[in-house]
Structure formats: C-alpha cells, structure tokens
Kinemage of the C-alpha trace (Angstrom):
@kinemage 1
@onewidth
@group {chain A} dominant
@subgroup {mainchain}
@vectorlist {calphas} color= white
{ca unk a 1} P -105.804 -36.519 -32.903
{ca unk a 2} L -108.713 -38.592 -33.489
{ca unk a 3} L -111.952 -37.254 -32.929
{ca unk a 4} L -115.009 -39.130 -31.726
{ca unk a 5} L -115.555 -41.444 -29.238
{ca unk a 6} L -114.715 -45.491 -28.254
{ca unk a 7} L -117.891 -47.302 -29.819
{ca unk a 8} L -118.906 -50.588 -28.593
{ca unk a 9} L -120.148 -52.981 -31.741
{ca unk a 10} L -123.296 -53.292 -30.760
{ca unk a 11} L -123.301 -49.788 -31.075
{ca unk a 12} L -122.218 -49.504 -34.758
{ca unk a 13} L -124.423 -52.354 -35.755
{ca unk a 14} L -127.218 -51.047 -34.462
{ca unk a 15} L -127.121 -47.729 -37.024
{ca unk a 16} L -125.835 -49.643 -39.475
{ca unk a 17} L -127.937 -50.817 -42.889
{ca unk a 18} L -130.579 -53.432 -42.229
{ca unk a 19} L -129.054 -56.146 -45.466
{ca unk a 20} L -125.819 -55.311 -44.371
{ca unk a 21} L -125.813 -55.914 -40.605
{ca unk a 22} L -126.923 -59.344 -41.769
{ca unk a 23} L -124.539 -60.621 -43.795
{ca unk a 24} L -121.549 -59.466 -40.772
{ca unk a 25} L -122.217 -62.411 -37.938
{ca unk a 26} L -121.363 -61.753 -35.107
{ca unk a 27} L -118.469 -63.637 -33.222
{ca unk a 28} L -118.520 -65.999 -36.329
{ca unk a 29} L -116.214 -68.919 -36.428
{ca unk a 30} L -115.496 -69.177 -40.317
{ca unk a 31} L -113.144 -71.911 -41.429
{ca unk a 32} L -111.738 -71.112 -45.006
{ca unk a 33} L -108.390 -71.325 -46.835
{ca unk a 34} L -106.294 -68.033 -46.702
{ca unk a 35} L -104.629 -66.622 -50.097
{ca unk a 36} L -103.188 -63.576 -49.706
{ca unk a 37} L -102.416 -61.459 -53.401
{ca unk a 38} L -100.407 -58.131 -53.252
{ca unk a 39} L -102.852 -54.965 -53.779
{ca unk a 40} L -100.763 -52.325 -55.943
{ca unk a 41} L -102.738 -49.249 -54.212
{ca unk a 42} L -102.427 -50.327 -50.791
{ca unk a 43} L -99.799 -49.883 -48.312
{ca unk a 44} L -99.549 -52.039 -45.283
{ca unk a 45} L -97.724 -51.339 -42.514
{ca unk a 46} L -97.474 -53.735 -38.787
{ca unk a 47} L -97.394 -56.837 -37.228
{ca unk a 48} L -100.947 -57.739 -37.582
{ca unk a 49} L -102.001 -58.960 -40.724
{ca unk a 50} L -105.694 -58.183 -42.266
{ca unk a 51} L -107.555 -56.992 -45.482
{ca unk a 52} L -109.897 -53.899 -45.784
{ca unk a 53} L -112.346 -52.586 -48.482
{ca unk a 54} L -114.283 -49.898 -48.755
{ca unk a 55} L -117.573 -49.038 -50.757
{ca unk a 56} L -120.068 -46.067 -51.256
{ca unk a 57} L -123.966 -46.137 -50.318
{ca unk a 58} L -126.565 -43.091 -51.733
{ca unk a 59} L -127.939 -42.533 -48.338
{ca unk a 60} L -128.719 -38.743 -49.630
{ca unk a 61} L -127.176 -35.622 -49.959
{ca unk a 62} L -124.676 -33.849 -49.509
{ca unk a 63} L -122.359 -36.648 -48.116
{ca unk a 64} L -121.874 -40.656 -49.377
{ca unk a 65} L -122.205 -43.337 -46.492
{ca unk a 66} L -119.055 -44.934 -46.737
{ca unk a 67} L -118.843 -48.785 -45.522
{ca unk a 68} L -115.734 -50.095 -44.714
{ca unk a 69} L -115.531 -53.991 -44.052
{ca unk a 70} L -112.618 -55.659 -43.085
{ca unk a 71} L -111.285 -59.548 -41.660
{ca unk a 72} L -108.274 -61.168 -40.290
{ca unk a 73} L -107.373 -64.659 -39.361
{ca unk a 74} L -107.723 -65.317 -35.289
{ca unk a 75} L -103.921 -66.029 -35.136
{ca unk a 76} L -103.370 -62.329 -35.511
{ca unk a 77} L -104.196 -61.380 -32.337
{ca unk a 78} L -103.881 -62.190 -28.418
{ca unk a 79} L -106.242 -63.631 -26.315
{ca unk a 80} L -106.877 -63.765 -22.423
{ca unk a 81} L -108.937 -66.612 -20.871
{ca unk a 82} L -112.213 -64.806 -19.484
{ca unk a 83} L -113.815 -67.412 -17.506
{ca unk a 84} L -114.619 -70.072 -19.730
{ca unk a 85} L -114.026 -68.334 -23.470
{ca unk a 86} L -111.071 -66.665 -24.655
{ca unk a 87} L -110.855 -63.194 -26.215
{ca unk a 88} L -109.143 -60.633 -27.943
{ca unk a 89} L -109.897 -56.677 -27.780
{ca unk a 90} L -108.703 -54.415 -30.458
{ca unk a 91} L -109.285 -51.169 -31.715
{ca unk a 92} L -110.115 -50.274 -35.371
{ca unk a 93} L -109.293 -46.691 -36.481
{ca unk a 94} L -109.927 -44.778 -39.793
{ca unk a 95} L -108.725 -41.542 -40.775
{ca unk a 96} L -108.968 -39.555 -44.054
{ca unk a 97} L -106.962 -36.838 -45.969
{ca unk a 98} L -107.860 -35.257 -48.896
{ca unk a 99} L -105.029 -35.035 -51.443
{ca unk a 100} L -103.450 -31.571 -50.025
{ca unk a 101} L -102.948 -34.388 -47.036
{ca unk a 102} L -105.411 -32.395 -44.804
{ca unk a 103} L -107.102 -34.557 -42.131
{ca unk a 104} L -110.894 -34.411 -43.238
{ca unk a 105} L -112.132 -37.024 -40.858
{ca unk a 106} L -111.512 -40.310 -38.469
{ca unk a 107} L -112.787 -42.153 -35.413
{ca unk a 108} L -111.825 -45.307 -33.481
{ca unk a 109} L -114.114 -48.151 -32.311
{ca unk a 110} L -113.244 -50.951 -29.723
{ca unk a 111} L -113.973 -54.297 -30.875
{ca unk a 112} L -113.720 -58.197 -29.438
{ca unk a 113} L -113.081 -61.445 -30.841
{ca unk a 114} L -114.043 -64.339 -28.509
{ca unk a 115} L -112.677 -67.979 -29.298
{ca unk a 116} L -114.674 -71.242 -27.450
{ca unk a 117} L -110.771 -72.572 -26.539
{ca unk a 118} L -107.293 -72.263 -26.471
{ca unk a 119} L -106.439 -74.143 -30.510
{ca unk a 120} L -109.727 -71.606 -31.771
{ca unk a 121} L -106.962 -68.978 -30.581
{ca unk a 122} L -104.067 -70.160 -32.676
{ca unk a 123} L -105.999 -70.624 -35.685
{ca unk a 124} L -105.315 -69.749 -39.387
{ca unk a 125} L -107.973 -70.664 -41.371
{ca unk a 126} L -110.700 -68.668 -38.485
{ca unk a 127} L -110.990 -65.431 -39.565
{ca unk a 128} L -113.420 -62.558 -37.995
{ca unk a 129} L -115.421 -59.861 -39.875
{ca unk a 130} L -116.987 -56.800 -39.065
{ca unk a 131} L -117.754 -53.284 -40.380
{ca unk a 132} L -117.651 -49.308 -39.985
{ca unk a 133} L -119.594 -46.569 -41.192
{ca unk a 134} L -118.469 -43.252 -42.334
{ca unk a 135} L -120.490 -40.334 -43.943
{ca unk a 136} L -118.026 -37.970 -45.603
{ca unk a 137} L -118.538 -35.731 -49.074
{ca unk a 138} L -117.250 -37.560 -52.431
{ca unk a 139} L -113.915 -37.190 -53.507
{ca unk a 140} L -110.404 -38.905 -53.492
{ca unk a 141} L -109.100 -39.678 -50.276
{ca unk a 142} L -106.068 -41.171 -48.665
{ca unk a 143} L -107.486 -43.686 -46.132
{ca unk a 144} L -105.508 -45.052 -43.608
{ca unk a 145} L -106.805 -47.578 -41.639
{ca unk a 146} L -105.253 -48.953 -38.229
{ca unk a 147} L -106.160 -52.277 -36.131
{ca unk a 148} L -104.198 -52.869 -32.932
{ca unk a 149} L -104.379 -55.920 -30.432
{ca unk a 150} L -105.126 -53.996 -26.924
{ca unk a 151} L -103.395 -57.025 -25.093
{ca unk a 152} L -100.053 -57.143 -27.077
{ca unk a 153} L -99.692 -53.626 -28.655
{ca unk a 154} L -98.723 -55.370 -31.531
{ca unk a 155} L -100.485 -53.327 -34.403
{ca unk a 156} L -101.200 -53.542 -38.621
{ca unk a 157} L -101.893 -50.325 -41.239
{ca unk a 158} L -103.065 -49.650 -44.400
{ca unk a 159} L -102.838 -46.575 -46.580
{ca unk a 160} L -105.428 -47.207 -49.440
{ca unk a 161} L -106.305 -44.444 -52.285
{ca unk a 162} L -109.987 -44.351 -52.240
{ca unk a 163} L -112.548 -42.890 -54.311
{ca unk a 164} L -115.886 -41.720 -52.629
{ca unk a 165} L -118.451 -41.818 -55.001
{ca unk a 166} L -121.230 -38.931 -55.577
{ca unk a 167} L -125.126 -40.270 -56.448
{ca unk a 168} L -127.548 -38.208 -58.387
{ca unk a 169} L -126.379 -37.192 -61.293
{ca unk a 170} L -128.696 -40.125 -63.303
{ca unk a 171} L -131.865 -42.022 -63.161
{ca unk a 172} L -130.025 -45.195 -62.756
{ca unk a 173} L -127.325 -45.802 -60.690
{ca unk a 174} L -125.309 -48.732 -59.234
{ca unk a 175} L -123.490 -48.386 -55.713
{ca unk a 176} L -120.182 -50.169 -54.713
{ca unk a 177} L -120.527 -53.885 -54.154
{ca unk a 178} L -119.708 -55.760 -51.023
{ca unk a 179} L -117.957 -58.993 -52.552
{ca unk a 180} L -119.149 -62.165 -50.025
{ca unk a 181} L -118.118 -65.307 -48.952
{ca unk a 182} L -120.469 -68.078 -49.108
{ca unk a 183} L -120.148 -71.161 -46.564
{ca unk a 184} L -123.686 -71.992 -47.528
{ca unk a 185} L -127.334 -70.738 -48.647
{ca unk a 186} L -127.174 -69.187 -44.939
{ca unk a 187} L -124.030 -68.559 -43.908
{ca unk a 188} L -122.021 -65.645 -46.426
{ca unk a 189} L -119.738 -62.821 -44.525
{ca unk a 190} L -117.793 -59.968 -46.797
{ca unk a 191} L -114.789 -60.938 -48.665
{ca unk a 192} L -113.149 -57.603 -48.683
{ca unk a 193} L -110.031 -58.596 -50.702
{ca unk a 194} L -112.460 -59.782 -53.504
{ca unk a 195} L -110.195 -62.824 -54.062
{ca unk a 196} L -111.635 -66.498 -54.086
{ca unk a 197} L -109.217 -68.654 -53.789
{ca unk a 198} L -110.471 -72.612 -53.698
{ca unk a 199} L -114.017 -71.204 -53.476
{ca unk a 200} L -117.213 -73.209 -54.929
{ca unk a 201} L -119.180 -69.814 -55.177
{ca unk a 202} L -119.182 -65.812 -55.556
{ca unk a 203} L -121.149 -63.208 -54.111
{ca unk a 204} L -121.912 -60.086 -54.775
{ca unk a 205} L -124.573 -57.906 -53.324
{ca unk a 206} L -125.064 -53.580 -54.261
{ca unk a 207} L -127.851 -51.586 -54.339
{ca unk a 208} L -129.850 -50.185 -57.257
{ca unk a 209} L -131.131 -46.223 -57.005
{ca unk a 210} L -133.980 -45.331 -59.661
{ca unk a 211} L -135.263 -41.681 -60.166
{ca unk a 212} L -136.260 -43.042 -63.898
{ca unk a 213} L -139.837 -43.410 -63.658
{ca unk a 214} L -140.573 -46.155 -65.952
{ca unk a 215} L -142.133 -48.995 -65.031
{ca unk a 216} L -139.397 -51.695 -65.367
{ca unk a 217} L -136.324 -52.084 -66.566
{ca unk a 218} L -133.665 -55.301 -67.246
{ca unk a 219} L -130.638 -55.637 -64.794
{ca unk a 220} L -128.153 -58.019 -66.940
{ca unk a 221} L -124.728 -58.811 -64.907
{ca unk a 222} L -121.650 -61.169 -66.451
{ca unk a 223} L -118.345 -62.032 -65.616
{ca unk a 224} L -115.827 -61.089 -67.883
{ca unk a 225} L -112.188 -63.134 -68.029
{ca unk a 226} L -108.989 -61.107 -68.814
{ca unk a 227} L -109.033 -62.086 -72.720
{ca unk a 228} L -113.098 -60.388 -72.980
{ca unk a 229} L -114.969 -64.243 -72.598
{ca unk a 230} L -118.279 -63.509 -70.848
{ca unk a 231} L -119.098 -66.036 -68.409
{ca unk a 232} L -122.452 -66.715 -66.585
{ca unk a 233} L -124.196 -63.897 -68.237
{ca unk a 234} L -128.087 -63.373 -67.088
{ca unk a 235} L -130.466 -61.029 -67.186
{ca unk a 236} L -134.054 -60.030 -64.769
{ca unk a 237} L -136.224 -57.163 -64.829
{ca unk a 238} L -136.934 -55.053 -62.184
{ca unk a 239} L -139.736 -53.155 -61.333
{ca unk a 240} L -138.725 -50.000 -60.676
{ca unk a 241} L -138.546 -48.488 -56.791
{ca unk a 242} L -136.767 -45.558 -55.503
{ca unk a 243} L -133.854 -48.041 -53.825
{ca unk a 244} L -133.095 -52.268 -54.122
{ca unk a 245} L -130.693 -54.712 -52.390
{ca unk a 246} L -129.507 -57.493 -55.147
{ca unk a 247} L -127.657 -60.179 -54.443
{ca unk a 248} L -125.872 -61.821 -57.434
{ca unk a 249} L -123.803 -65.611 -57.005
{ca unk a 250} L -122.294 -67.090 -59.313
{ca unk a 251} L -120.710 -70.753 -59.475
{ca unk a 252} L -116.952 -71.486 -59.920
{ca unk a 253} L -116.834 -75.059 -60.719
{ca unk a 254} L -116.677 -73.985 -64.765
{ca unk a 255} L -114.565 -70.835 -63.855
{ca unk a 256} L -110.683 -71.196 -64.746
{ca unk a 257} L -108.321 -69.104 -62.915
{ca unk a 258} L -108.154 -66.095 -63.753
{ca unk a 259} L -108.999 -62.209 -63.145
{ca unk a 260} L -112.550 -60.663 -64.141
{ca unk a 261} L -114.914 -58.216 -64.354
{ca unk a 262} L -117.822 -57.926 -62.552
{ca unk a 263} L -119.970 -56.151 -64.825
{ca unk a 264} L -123.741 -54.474 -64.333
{ca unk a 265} L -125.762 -53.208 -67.073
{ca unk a 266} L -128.980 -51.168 -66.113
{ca unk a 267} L -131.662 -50.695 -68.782
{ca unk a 268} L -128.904 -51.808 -71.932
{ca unk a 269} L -126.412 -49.459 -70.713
{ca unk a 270} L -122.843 -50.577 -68.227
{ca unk a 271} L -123.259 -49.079 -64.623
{ca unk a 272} L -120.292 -50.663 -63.158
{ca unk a 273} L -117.000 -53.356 -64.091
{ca unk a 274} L -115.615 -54.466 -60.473
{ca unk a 275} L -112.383 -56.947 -60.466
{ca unk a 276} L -112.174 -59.957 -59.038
{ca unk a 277} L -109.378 -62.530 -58.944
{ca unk a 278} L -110.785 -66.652 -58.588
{ca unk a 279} L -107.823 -69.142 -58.211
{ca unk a 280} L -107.920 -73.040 -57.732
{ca unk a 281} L -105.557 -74.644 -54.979
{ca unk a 282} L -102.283 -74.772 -56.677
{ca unk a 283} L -102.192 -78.355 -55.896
{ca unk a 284} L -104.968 -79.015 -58.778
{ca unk a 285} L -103.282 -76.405 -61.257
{ca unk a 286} L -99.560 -78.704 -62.219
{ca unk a 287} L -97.442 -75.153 -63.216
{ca unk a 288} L -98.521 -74.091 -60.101
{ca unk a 289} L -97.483 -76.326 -57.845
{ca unk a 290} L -94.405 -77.358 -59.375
{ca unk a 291} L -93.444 -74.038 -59.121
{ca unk a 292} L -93.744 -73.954 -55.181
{ca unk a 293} L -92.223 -77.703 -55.222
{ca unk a 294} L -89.023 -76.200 -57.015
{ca unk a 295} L -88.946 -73.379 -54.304
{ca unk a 296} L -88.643 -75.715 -51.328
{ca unk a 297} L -85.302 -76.919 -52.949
{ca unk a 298} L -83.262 -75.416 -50.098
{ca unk a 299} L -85.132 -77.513 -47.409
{ca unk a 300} L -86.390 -80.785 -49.254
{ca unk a 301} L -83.781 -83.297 -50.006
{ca unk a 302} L -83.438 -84.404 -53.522
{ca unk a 303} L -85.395 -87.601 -52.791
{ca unk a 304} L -87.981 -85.756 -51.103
{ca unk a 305} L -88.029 -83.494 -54.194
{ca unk a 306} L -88.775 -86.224 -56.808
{ca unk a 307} L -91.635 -87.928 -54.989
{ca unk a 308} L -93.552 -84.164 -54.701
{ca unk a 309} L -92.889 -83.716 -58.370
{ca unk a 310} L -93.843 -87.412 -59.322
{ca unk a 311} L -97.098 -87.124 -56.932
{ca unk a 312} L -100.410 -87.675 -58.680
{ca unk a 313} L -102.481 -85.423 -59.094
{ca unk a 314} L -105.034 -86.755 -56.082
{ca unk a 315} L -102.215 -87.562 -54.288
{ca unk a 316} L -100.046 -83.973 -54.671
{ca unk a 317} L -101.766 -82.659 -51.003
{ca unk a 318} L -101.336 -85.609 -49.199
{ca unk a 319} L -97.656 -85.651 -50.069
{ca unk a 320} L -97.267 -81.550 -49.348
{ca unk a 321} L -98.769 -82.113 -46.367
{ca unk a 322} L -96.947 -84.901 -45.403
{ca unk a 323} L -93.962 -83.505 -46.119
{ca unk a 324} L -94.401 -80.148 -44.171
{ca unk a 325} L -95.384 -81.961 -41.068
{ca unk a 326} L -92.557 -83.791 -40.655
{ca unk a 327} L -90.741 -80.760 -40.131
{ca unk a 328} L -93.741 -78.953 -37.982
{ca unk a 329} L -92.005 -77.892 -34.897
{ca unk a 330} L -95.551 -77.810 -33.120
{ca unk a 331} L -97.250 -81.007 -34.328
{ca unk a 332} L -100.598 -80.636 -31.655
{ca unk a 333} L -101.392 -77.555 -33.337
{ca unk a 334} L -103.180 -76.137 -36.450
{ca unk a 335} L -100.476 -73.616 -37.713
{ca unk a 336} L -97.220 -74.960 -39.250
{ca unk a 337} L -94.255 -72.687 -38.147
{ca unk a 338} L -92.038 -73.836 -40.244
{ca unk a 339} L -93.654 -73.839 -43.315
{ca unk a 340} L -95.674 -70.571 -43.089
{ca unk a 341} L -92.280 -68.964 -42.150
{ca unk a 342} L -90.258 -70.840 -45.475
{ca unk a 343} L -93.020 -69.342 -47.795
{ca unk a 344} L -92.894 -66.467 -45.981
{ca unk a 345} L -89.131 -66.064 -46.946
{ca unk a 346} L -89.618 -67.306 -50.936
{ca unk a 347} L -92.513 -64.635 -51.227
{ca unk a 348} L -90.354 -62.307 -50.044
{ca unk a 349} L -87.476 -63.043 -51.927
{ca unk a 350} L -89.548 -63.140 -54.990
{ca unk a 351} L -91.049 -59.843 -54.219
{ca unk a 352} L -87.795 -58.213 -53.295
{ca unk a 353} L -85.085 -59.884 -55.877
{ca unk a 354} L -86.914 -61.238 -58.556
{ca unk a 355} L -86.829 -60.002 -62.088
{ca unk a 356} L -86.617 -62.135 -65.198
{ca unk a 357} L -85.375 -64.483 -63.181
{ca unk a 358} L -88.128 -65.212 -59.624
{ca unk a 359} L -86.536 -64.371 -56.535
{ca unk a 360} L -85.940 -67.002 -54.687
{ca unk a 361} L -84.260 -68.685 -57.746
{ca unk a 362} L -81.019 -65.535 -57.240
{ca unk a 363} L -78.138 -65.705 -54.885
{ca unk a 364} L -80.175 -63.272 -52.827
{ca unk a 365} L -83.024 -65.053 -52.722
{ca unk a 366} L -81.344 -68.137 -51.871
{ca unk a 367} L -79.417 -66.899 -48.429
{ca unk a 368} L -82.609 -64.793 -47.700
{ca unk a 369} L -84.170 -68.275 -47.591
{ca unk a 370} L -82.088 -69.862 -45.787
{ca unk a 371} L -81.015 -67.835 -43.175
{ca unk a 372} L -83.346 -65.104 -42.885
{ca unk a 373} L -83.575 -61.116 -43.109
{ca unk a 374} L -80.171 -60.384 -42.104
{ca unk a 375} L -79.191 -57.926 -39.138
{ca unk a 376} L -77.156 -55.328 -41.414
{ca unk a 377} L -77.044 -54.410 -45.509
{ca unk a 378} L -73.650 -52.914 -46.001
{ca unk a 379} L -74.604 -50.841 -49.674
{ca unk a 380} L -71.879 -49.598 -51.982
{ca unk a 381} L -73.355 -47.615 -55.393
{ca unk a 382} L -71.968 -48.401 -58.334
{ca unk a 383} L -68.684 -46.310 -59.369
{ca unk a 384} L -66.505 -45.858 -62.113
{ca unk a 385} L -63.893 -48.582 -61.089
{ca unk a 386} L -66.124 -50.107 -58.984
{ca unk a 387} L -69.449 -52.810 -59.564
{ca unk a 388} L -72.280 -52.301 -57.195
{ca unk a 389} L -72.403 -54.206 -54.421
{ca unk a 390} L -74.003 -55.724 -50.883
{ca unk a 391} L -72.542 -56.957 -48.106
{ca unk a 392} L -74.965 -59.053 -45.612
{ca unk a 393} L -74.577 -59.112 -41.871
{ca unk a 394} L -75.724 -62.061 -39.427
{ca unk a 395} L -74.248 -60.931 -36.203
{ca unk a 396} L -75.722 -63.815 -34.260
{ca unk a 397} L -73.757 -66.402 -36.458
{ca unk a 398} L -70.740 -64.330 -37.485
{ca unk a 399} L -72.064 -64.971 -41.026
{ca unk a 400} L -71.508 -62.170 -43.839
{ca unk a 401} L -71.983 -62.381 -47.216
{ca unk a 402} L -70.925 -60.343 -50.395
{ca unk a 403} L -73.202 -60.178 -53.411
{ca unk a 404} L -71.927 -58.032 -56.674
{ca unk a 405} L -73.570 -56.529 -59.699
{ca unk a 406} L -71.174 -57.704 -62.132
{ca unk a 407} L -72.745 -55.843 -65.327
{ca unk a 408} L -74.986 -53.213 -63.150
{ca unk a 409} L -78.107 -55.220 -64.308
{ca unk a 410} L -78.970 -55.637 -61.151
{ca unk a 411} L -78.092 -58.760 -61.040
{ca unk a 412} L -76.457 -59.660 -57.561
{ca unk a 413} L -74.443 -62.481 -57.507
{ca unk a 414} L -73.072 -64.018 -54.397
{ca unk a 415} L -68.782 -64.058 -54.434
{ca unk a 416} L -68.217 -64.006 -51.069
{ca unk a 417} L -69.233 -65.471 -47.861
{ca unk a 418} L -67.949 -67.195 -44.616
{ca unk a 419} L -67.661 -66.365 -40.394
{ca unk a 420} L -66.371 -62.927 -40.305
C-alpha cells in the first residue's frame, strides 16, 4: 500500500528546486519527432506508453533528493471535453525496494493534461512533461514507476535499477544531469530518455557542490563518440561557491550519429561520463532508410518499392509520406494507423525473431507482419526424433501456421500453413 497522500501539481512544484521548476512548463504544447530506443535496464509494462529518468541532488544529509522527470506523447491518454478545453487526469506513482525487495518508500500524485481541441488530443508528436521529488538514503534501488489514465484505466510501468547517489565524500562534486530539449533560447523541457533524435541542439544542466576552498577552479566538459573522438570540448572557470546550476548546449549540426559521453572534468580531474544517443532522421542517413524501405516489402507493391528506393535524397520524405498516406485509414487526422501499427509489427518481429538474420526478414517475422500477434502458440521442445517446433493460431480467420527448427538453431522456418 502506498503511503502518502494525492498531491495536486501545483503542490509539488511549489517545493520543488527553483532552476528546475523552470525548465518543466506547465501545460506545454511541445511539437517534436518521437524515437523511441530500447533501454536494457528498464522494464515496461502497460498500455500507456512514456519514458522516465531519474537523477540525484546534494540537498544535505543524511538522505539524496531524488528527481524523477518523465513525458509521454498526448495520444497516450483520454480526454473529456471540460467546457471549452479538453483534458486528461492521471496518476503518477513511485515506489522503491531495496535489493532484499523490501518496500523502502512510494507515493502517488494526481496530475492533468489539458489540450485547446479535439486533433491536440490525438496527437503524436505533443508530448507533456513534469516532475517528482523524492528524498530517500543512497543506495541501489528497484524503482517502479506507474502512470494510469483516470478516464480509461488503461495504465503503463516501469521497473528501472537505480542508483541513488551519496554527496560528501569530496571537495568537488558533480550531481546527476537533467538532459533537455531545446525548442529555442526560451523554450527547453527534460528529455528524460537522453536520446535526440533529428535534434539541432543538446542540453544538459547539473549542479556543482564545492567544499574546496580555493578560489577558482576550471570546469572543462566534451562529448565523447563511441570510437574515443572528443567533440565540442570547452573549458570556463568558476569561482568557487558552496552550490552552482550550469547549463551546458551543445550543437548537432557537425555531430554524426552515434552514442557518447557526456563527460565533466572539475579542477583537471573526471567527475562524471553520462550517455547519450544523437540520431539523424533515417530519411537523410541512405542504410537507414533503405533498411525500413526493404521492411515494408509485405505491404508496398514492387513498383511502389523501386520508386522509395530510387527517391532522392530531398525527395526520400515526400515519397514515405506519400506513400503511407495513401493507405491512412484516418486521413483528417495527425496519427497514421496504419503505419504506426506496420512498424509496430517489424520492431517487434525484429526484437522477438531476429538473430543474424533481422526479424522481420524470418518466416516468423513475416506472418507476425502480416497478420498480427496470433491468438494461440502451440510449443513443442525439441526431442530426440523430433525438431522443435510452433504452431500459430488465428481463431478469427481459421488460419494456423507451423514453423520448425530444422537444425535446432533456432531457426524457425514456416512448412505449414492454411484454414484449419
């Protein structure tokens, strides 16, 4: 059982860090391209689709103020007309367990998204952003964080290993950063998944804690690329003060894609190396979109195949678009059914069946694609006499289908399939 009480946001805001608190608008109608990368420690859970982060504050002893920011795109939840607006009431929860899996802490606040009309409500690319605080004593935690949509029930979870950090133990320390979105020299809300995907610009703002009493000292940060290139190196000095809000942005126009290090270095010696991931559309990187070109195989004719492929490159998102809204079952709106539910399937498939070979390039991959999760997975282990083997169940066409593991490299290949 959760303990605590239903907060309001005005409520959390209002105890909340001064710097902080003004990065989070309120009720903020963000348009931005959505990229979503898998997170190895996380597990998600729900319906209801969103990204969380956390990060530790000194904010004295014994216990760490803990922030944890989150966002989700508007089309996650419901909303009610309310007069002349529209919104959406959920509830955020967080609860923590040490690693015996004890319960050490949680609460639940009440929340509301409001939209100006009905298309704001059905959007994809609007996403909201807000924040809770926790103070709780360092250490490894299991946190497990819950956001449900009051007028659906419909709900999301994640279970995320975190680490709560301790302060003190030097003269210099760094705390954890909250990565940002920029929109422009004003407008900047948290990016909690610390991914930029199309973006012109990256944030990152932390604190600084001194003890050292010297008068100044140099703050030098960098990104780093995955093969040790340091890009966009600089350094400052600092006069020194007890605690200090930096905010650090860098430019991605020069930036290829790739993963990095954000890395701080306090008076010559590294404080901190945060990841980040930056990717370009994959219409202006060719392997990339190619790649997703080749997936839509199963629902682009062959025609339609060779004029993606043969697309300039100014013209390869004019053509993808053009092609996806010809089979948009909802033209008058933002969101594309049928193509968010297509990639949908191939991510799946490649996250599911793939191996040397991607998913959605195997037999499994291939009927997944094309006709969905099925209603039943018949499993027989491998056995002496015997490959391994699934059988795949549509009830509501009659359809089955029978993939085998020929060599037991986990290899399924389809053999059978027809109306049962």
């Amino acid at each position: 059982m959760l303990m605590g009480v239903i907060r309001v946001r005005k409520a959390i805001h209002k105890r909340s860090s001064t710097w902080l608190a003004a990065i989070l608008l309120i009720n903020l109608l963000v348009l931005f391209s959505v990229w979503v990368f898998p997170q190895a420690e996380e597990k998600r859970k729900g319906e209801i689709a969103f990204k969380v982060r956390g990060s530790s504050f000194y904010e004295g002893k014994p216990k760490t103020k803990f922030v944890i920011y989150y966002d989700f795109r508007y089309d996650q939840l419901s909303f009610l007309k309310r007069d002349s607006i529209y919104a959406a009431s959920f509830d955020i929860s967080v609860v923590f367990y040490d690693t015996a899996g004890e319960q050490v802490g949680g609460d639940i606040w009440r929340d509301q998204v409001t939209a100006a009309n009905f298309e704001e409500t059905k959007s994809s690319s609007m996403r909201f952003a807000s924040y809770v605080e926790f103070r709780i004593l360092s250490g490894l935690y299991r946190m497990e964080v819950k956001l449900e949509d009051l007028s659906s029930a419909r709900s999301g979870q994640i279970q995320k290993d975190v680490l709560v950090r301790s302060f003190g133990e030097s003269d210099l320390e760094v705390s954890d950063p909250i990565f940002l979105h920029f929109f422009s020299d004003t407008l900047r809300i948290p990016n909690p998944s610390a991914e930029y995907y199309g973006a012109t610009r990256i944030g990152v703002r932390f604190e600084i804690y001194s003890s050292s009493g010297v008068d100044s000292f140099p703050l030098e940060t960098s990104l780093v690329d995955s093969r040790g290139k340091v890009w966009n190196s600089g350094v400052v000095m600092l006069k020194d003060r007890p605690k200090q809000t930096k905010t650090v942005v860098f430019s991605v126009d020069t930036l290829p894609a790739d993963s990095y290090l954000f890395v701080i270095t306090l008076a010559d010696t590294t404080r901190a190396r945060w990841p980040l991931l930056v990717r370009v559309p994959f219409f202006l990187d060719a392997e990339e979109y190619l790649e997703r070109v080749d997936a839509m195989q199963y629902i682009a004719s062959k025609d339609e195949l060779r004029k993606l492929k043969e697309a300039a490159s100014k013209e390869r998102i004019t053509a993808y678009r053009e092609f996806w809204k010809k089979k948009d079952p909802t033209p008058s709106t933002e969101r594309n059914e049928a193509e968010e539910e297509y990639l949908g399937r191939v991510n799946y498939a490649n996250q599911h069946f793939g191996g040397l070979t991607p998913g959605w390039k195997t037999d499994r991959g291939m009927v997944y694609i094309l006709y969905g999760r099925p209603d039943d997975i018949e499993k027989h282990p491998f056995e002496i006499d015997q490959p391994s083997s699934e059988v795949w169940y549509y009830y509501s066409s009659g359809l089955e289908f029978l993939f085998v593991d020929e060599h037991n490299l986990g290899k399924y290949e389809l053999k059978r399939w027809g109306r049962r």
